[in-house]
Every structure is written in C-alpha cells, then in structure tokens.
C-alpha positions as CSV (number, residue, x, y, z in Angstrom):
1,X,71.8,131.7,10.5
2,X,70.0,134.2,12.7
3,X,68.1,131.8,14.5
4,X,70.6,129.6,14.9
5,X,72.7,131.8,16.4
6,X,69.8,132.3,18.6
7,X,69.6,128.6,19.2
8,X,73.7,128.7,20.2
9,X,72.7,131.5,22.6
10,X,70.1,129.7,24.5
11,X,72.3,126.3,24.3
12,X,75.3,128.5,26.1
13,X,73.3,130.2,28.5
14,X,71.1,127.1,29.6
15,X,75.5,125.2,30.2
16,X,76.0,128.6,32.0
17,X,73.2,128.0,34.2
18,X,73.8,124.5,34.4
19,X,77.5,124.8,35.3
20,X,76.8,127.5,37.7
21,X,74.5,125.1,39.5
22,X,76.6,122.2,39.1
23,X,79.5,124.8,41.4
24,X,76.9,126.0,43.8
25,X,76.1,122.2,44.4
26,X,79.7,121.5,44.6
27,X,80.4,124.3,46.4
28,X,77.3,123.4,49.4
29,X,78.2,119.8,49.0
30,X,81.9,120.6,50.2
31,X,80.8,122.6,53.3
32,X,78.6,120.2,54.3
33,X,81.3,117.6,54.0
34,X,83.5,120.1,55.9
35,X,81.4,120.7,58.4
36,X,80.0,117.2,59.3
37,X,84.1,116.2,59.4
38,X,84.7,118.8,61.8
39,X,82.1,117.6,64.0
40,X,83.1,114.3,63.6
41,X,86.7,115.1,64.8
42,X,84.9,117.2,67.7
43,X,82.9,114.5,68.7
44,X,86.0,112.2,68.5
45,X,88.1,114.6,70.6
46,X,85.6,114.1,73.9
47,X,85.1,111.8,76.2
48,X,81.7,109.5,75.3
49,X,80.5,109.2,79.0
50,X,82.1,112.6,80.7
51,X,82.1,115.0,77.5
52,X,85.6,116.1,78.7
53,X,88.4,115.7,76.2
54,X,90.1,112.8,75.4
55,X,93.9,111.8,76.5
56,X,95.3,112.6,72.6
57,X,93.2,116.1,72.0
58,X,94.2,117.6,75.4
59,X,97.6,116.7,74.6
60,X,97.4,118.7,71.4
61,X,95.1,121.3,72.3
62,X,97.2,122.4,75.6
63,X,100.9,122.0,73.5
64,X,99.3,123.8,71.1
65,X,98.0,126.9,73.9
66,X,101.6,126.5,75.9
67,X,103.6,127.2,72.8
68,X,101.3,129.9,71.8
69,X,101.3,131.8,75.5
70,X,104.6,131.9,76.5
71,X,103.9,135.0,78.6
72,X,101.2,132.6,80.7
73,X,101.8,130.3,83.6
74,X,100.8,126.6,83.2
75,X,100.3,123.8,85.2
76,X,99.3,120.4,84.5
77,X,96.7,118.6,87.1
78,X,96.7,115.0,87.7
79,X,93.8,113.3,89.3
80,X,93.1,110.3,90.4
81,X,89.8,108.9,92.7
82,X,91.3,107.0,96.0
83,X,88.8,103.3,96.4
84,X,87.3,103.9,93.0
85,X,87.2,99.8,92.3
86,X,85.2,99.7,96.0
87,X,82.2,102.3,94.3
88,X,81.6,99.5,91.8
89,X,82.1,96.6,93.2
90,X,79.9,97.6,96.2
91,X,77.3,100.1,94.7
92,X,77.1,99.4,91.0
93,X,79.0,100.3,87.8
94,X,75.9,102.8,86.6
95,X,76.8,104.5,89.9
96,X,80.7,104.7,88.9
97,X,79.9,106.5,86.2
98,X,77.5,108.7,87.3
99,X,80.1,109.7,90.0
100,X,82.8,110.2,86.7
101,X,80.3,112.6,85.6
102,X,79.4,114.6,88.5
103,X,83.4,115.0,88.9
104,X,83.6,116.1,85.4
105,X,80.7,118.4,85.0
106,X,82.9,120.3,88.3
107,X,85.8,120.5,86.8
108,X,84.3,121.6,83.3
109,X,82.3,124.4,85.6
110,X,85.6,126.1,86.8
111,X,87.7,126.5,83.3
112,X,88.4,129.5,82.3
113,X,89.9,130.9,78.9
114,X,92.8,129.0,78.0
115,X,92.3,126.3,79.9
116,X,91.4,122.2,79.0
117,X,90.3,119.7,81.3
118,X,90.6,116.0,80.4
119,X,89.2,112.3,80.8
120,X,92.5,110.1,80.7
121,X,91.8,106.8,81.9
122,X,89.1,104.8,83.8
123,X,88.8,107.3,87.5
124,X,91.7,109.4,86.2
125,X,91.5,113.4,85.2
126,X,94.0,115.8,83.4
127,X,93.7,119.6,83.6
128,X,95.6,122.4,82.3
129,X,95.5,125.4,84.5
130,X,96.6,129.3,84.2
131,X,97.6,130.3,88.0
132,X,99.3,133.3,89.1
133,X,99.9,131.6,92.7
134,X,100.3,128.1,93.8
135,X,98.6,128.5,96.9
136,X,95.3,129.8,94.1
137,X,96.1,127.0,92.3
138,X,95.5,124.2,94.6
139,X,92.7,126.3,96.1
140,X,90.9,126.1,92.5
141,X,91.4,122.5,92.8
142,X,90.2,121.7,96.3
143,X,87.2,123.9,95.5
144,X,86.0,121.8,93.0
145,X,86.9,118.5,94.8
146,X,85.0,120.0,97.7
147,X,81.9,120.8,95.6
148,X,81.6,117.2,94.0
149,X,82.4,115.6,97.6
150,X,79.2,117.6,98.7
151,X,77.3,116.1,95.5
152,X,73.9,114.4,97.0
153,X,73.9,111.6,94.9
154,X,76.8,110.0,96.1
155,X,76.1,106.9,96.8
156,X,75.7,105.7,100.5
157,X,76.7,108.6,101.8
158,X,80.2,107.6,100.5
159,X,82.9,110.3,100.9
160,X,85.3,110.3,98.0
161,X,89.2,111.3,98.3
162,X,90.7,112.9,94.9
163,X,94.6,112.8,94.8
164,X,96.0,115.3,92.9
165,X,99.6,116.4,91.6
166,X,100.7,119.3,89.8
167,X,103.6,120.2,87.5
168,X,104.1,123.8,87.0
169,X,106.1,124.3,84.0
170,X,108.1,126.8,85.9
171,X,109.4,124.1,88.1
172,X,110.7,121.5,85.5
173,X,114.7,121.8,84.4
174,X,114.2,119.9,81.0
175,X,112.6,120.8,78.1
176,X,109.5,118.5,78.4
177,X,106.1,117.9,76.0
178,X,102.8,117.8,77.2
179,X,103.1,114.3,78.2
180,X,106.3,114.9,80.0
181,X,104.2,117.0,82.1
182,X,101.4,114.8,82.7
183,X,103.9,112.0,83.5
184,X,105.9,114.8,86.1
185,X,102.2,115.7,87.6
186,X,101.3,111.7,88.1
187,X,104.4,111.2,89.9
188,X,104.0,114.0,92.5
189,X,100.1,112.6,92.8
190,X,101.1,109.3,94.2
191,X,103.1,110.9,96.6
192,X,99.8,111.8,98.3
193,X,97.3,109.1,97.1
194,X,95.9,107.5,100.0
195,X,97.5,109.6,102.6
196,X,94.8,110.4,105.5
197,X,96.5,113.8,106.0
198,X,97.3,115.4,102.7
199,X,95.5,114.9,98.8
200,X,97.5,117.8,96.9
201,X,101.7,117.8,95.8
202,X,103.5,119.7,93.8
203,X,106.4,118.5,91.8
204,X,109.3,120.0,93.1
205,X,113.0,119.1,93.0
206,X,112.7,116.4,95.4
207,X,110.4,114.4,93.6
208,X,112.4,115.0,90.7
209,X,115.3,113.3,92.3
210,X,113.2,110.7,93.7
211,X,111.4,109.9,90.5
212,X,115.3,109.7,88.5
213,X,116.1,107.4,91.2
214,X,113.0,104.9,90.0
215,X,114.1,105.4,86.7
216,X,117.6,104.6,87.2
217,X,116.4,101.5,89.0
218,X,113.9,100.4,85.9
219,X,116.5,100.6,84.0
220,X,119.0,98.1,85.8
221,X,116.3,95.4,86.3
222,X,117.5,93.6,82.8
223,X,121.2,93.8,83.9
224,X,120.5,92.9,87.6
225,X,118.9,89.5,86.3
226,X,121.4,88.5,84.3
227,X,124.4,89.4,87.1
228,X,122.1,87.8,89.3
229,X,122.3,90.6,91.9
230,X,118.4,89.6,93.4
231,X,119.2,87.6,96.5
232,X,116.7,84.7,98.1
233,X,116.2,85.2,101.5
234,X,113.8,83.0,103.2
235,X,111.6,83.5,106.7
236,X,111.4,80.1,108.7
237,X,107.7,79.4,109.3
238,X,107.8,77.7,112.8
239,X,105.2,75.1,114.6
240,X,104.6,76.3,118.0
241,X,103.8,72.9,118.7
242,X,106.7,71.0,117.8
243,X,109.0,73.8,118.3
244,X,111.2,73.7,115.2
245,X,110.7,74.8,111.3
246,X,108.3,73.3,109.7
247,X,108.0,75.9,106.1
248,X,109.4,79.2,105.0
249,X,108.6,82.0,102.8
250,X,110.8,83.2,99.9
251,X,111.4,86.7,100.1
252,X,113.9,89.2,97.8
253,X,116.7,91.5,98.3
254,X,118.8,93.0,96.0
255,X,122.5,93.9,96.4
256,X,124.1,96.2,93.4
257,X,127.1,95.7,91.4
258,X,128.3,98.2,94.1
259,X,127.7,96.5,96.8
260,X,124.6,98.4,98.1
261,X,122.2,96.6,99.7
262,X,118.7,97.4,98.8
263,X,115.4,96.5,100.3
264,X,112.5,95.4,99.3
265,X,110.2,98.2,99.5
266,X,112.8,100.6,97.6
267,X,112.7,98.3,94.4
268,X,109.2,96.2,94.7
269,X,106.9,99.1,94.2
270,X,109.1,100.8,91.1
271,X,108.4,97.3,89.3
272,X,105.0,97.0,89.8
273,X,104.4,100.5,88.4
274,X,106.7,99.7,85.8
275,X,104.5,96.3,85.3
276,X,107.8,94.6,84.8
277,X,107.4,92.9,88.5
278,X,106.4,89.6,87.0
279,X,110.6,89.2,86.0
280,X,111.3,89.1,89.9
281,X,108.6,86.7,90.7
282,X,110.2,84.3,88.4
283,X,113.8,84.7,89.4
284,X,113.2,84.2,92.8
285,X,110.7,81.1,91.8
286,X,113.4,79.4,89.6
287,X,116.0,80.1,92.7
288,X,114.1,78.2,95.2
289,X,113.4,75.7,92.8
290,X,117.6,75.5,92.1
291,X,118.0,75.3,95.8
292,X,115.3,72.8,96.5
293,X,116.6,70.5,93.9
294,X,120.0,70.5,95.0
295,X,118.6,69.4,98.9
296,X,116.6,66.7,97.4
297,X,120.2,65.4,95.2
298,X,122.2,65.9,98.6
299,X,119.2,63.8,100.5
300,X,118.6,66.6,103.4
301,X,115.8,67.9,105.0
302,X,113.5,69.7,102.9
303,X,110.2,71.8,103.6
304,X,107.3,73.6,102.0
305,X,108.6,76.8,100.5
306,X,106.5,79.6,99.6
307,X,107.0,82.2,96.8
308,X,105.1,85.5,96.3
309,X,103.2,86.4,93.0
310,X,102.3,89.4,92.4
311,X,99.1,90.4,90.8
312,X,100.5,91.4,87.1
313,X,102.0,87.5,87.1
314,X,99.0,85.8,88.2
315,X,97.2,87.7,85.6
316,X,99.6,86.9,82.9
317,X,97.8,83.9,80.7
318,X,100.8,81.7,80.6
319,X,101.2,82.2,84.2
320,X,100.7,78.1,85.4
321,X,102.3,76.8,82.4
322,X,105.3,78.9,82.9
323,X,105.6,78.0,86.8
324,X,104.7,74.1,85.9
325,X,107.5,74.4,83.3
326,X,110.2,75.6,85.9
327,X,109.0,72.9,88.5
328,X,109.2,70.3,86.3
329,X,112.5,70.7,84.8
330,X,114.2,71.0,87.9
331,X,112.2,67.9,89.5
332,X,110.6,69.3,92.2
333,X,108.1,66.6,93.5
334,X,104.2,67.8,94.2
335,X,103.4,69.2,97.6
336,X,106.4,71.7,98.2
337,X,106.2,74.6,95.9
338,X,103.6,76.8,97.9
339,X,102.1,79.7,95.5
340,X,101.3,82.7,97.6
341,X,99.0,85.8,96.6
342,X,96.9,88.4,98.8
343,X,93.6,88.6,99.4
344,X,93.2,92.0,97.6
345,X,94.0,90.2,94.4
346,X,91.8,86.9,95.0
347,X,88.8,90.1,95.9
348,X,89.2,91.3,92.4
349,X,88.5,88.0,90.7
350,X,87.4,85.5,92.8
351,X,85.8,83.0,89.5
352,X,89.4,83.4,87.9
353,X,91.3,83.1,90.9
354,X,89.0,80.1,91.5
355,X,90.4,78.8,87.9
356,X,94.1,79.5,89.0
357,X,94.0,77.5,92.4
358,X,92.2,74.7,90.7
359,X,94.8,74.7,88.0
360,X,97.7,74.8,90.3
361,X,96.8,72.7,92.4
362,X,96.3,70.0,89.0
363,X,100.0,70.7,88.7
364,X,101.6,69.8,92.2
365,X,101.4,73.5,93.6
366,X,100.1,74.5,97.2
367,X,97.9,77.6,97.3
368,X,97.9,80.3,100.1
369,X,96.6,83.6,100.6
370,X,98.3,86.8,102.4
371,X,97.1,89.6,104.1
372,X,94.0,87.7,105.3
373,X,92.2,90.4,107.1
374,X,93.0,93.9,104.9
375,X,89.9,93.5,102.8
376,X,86.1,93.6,102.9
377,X,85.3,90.0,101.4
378,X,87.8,88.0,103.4
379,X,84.7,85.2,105.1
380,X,82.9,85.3,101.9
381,X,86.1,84.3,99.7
382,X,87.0,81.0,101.6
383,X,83.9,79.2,100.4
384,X,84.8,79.8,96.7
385,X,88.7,79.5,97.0
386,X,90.1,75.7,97.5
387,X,93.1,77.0,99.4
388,X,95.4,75.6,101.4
389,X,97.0,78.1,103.8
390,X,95.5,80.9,105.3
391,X,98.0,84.0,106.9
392,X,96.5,86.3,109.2
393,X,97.9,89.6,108.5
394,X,100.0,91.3,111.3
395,X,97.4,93.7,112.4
396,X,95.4,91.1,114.5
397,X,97.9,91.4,116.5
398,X,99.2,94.9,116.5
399,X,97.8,98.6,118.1
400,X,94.5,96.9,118.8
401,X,92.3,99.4,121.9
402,X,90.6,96.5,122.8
403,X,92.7,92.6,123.8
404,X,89.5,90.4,124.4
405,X,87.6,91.8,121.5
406,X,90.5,91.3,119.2
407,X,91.2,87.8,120.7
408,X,87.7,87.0,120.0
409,X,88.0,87.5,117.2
410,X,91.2,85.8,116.4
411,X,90.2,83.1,117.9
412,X,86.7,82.5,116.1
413,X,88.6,82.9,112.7
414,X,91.4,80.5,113.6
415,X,88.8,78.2,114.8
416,X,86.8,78.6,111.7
417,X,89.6,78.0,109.2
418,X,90.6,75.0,110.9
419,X,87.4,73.6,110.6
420,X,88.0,74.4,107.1
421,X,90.7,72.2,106.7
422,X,92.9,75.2,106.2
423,X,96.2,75.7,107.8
424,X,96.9,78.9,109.6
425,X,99.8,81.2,109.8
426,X,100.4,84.0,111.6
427,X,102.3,86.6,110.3
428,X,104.2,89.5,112.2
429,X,104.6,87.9,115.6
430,X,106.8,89.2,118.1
431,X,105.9,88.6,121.6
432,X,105.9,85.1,124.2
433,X,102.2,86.4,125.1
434,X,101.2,86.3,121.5
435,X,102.7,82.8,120.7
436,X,101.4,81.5,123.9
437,X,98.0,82.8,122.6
438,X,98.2,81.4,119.2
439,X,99.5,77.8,120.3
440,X,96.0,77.9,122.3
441,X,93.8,78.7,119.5
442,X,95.8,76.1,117.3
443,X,97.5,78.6,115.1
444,X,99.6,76.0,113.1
445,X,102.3,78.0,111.9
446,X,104.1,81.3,113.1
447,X,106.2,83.5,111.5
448,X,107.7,86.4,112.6
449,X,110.7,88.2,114.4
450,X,110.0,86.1,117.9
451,X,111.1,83.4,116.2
452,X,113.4,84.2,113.0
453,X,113.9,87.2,111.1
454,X,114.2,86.8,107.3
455,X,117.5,85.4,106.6
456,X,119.8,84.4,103.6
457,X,118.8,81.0,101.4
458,X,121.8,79.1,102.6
459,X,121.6,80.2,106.5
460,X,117.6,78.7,106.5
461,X,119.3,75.5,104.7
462,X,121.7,75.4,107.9
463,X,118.9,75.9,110.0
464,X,117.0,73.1,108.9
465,X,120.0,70.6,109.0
466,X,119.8,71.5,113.0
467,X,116.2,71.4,113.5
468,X,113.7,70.8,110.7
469,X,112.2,69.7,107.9
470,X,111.3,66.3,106.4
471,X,114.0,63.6,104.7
C-alpha cells in the first residue's frame, strides 16, 4: 500500500506538471494570438501606400480623443491636391504615389500629441489638429505644404497646389460627429480649390448658410421633377452664311414652386457633387424629344438640337440604351438628336469615349464636343474620336494680348477641322468683327449673344417658323 501510494504520488505530480504546462502553453498561446490580432488591426487601421491612417480609424481614433479632451481645441483639416489626374496621366502613376507619400511622410512629421493625420481617398488628406490660434493653425498647415512643394523629386519641376479647409469645432452650432466635421471642413476646402489667390478656408457661418442652401436644393431635386419646375431653354445656333438658324443647343433653368427663377450655375454644380446630375440630363433630353415630336406631328420646321451630358451620365452603363429608349418612343428620326460632352471628359477616357460615339452614332445620335480648347490633348483627341461637331470654346475669342497670333491660330484649327469633315461652332460670340472673322475662316456655325441669347423652348420654335430650319 506504501508504494502505491508512492505510485499515486508520482501519477499526481507528473498531471500537476503536466497541467501546469498545458496553462503556461495556453496561457503563451493566448498572447501570441493577442498580440498578432492587435497588429493585425494596426496594420488594418493604416494606409498600405502612405502608412497614414485609414478613413474609419481616424474617425474613431479622433471621436474617441475629442470626447476625451474637452478642455482642447480641435480642428479638422481637409486636403485635397489641385491637377492631381494631370501628375498621372502625364508623368506616371509610380510618380502619383510617390508624390502621396512625400505629402504624407510631411504631414506625419508635424503631429504632435493628440493629434491624427489621415489617408481618405485617392489625393485627399484628413487631419486632426490641437491649435490655440487660427492664424497658428493654418500656419502649421502651409508649413508643411510649403516643405513638400519644395520636395526635389517632384516631377518636372511640377509645382503642386494643396487646398485645404478647416472646421474648428468651436465654430459649428450643431452637435456634429467626426464625420460631420470632415464633411463641414470639405465644404469650406472647395471654396478655395483652384483659386490662383487663396488655398486655405475656414468654415465659418457663411459657408454654413451657403452649404444649407445646397442642401435645401438636393433635397427638392425629386419634387422639382415631378412638378416639372426644370425649364428647356434653347440657344439658336446660326450660319453666318445663310443668315438664319440652322441648330440650337438645349440648355436648363429652373423656376421654383415660388416663382424664383434660378440659374444654372446656382443648381448644376450642387448636382454634380451630389452625383444626382444624371436626373437633369434626362429631363431635359426627354423634353426636347416631347417638343421635337410634336414639330414633326404639326409638320414645321425642325433642326438639329443639342443636349448636354454630363460626365456621371455618360459614365453610367445603361447610358445609350436609356437615351435610344427615349428617342425611340417618341419617334424622333436619326440625324437630329445631337449628344454633347466636353473635352475634359472625352481626355479622361478617350478608348471608352471612342466606344460611346461609335455606339451613338449606331443608334441615330450626332456627336459633338465642348469646350474644345480648355485641355491639353485637344489635336491628339480628334484622330481617335469619330465626331461630328466641334465648338471652340469662348476664350479664342476673349482677353487675348495678342489678335494675329490668336487669329492664327483660330484660323489653322478651323481649317483643320474642316478638313476633317467636322463642323465647327463657335461659342461665346459677341462682336460684327468676330463674325466677320469667323465667316472668313468658314466657321459653320455661331452661337452666342451677337446673334441670340438663350431663350425659352417655345420662343426658338417661333423663331424657326420665321426663319429656319428644315420641313
């Protein structure tokens, strides 16, 4: 009994041993585990290519240090590079990214305690900021936008603009989330982006009305549609040569349930950035379609009519099908429905813009392009885009130090495109001297104030009955 109480012994203490190695293993095996999550979530929290945090960390991270601090004051940065999409179309996409780096590795350099700095989309930056001045504030920032525009390896000698808003929390009335801020700091940001003569605004109580104002108009865009506030206007398109209206372009106004009358540029831009612009383009298509059909029913003279497309519709994969749908169900024969888009949008994808001409033109569309003359690959586009109209954008003609050059020129593209088999329009004319100048370069088409200013649907229907169009 002795020794096998001996034996019992030895059994319990070898389990002892064994269980107390079993916890140790346990025990290692769980911070391991711990500690390989927690780098994982680290790792997960940062930017791959910047090593700045990521959009949904900073957001926590700084709600987490505002709530905690509320002795401190805090700001929220937005930046945002001005020609970022020129850097890597011209220089390279390895070169856009070293540039987001460089930016980031300057903006990591100045944090101090308690503040986060932030990667939030493609060329755009968030920061958190303690300040005890504004005037310190934005003299942080422009320090460090100074520092990386002096960075050698820019390429080409290419000078880089940063935009940047701020949203001190001191300044906002409502109670507001991290991402309220962010969203109040954008706002004041595009105030400034791509102004020659100021990068840096603050969100102040101005902006605050302003930006309510875009809201409020956001909001009606649904109820304006189906009250059918949006009003066609059209701008005759004149030949010089034959002296009466030969095409016009559809343009949009919008007049209230109140009665006020609002412009273009006041309600255009707010849908664009709201990406719900694509809704007005096809109003104001289905319109001209409504009025074209009804000219054709009454037998009158009709013309070419151009519509605008913005750049979130022609991106939009059922794009053609949805226009060729409208067309078709209200009759409108090949030939008249002109599709018009700018030349900034054709530069960002010439092969699929290619595609969309190709198909419109498949479906009975005409194809033009705007603005020719505000990018940097307007020559080099026309030999890849079958178009049929070309406008010359209104600065040819306008605050130009030297006439002959700029007739020169004029006159070599005009000459050019016709030889192309392209017609041309010139947009934004307002003298004799210039229409006498056109009509000898063999400008096609003018349009402008010389001639007509934009004017409603039904008073360009009048006009033709007088003097234009084709039975």
């Amino acid at each position: 009994s002795r020794t096998m109480a001996k034996q019992l012994a030895v059994v319990s203490l070898i389990c002892l041993v064994c269980s107390v190695a079993l916890i140790s293993y346990s025990v290692r095996k769980y911070f391991r585990l711990r500690r390989q999550t927690e780098e994982l979530e680290e790792q997960a929290g940062h930017d791959t290519l910047t090593g700045a945090l990521t959009t949904e960390r900073f957001c926590r991270d700084a709600q987490k240090l505002i709530e905690e601090h509320p002795e401190r004051k805090y700001a929220v940065s937005y930046m945002d590079f001005e020609n970022f999409k020129y850097v890597n179309d011209v220089f390279g996409y390895d070169s856009g990214d070293q540039i987001l780096k460089i930016y980031s590795e300057r903006m990591l350099e100045q944090l101090q305690e308690g503040e986060l700095f932030c990667r939030s989309t493609a060329d755009c930056f968030l920061s958190l900021r303690c300040y005890q001045d504004k005037e310190q504030l934005q003299k942080r920032q422009q320090q460090a936008d100074n520092a990386f525009s002096n960075s050698d390896y820019l390429p080409g000698k290419h000078r880089m603009t940063v935009a940047c808003g701020f949203c001190c929390i001191e300044d906002v009335v409502e109670q507001l989330d991290v991402m309220g801020l962010v969203d109040r700091a954008n706002y004041a940001q595009k105030t400034v982006k791509n102004l020659s003569d100021s990068h840096y605004a603050f969100y102040n109580e101005s902006i605050r009305q302003k930006m309510f104002g875009e809201i409020r108009i956001a909001d009606q865009l649904k109820s304006a549609v189906e009250n059918r506030e949006f009003l066609v206007y059209i701008q005759p398109k004149v030949c010089p040569f034959k002296g009466r209206v030969c095409s016009g372009e559809a343009l949009v106004r919008w007049q209230t349930q109140d009665g006020q009358f609002l412009p273009p540029d006041s309600f255009i831009p707010v849908f664009e950035r709201k990406r719900t612009i694509g809704v007005v383009d096809e109003y104001v298509f289905e319109e001209v379609c409504r009025l074209l059909r009804q000219r054709f029913r009454e037998g009158k003279p009709v013309v070419p009519v151009s519509v605008n497309v913005s750049k979130i519709r022609l991106y939009t994969p059922d794009f053609v099908k949805v226009y060729t749908d409208i067309k078709r169900r209200y009759g409108i024969p090949d030939g008249v429905l002109e599709i018009e888009f700018t030349e900034t949008t054709a530069c960002e994808n010439l092969e699929y813009m290619g595609e969309i001409v190709d198909e419109l033109h498949k479906n009975g569309f005409l194809c033009s392009l705007d603005d020719f003359g505000t990018g940097y690959s307007s020559l080099g586009m026309l030999k890849n885009l079958s178009i049929d109209t070309l406008k010359l954008d209104a600065q040819f003609f306008r605050n130009t130090l030297n006439i002959e050059k700029a007739q020169l020129v004029i006159r070599g593209v005009i000459g050019l495109i016709r030889k192309l088999k392209i017609q041309t329009v010139a947009e934004g004319i307002e003298t004799a001297d210039q229409v006498k100048f056109l009509k000898e370069c063999g400008c096609d088409l003018i349009q402008g104030y010389y001639y007509y200013r934009p004017m409603p649907a039904l008073d360009f229907l009048k006009l033709l009955d007088k003097n234009g169009g084709e039975t």
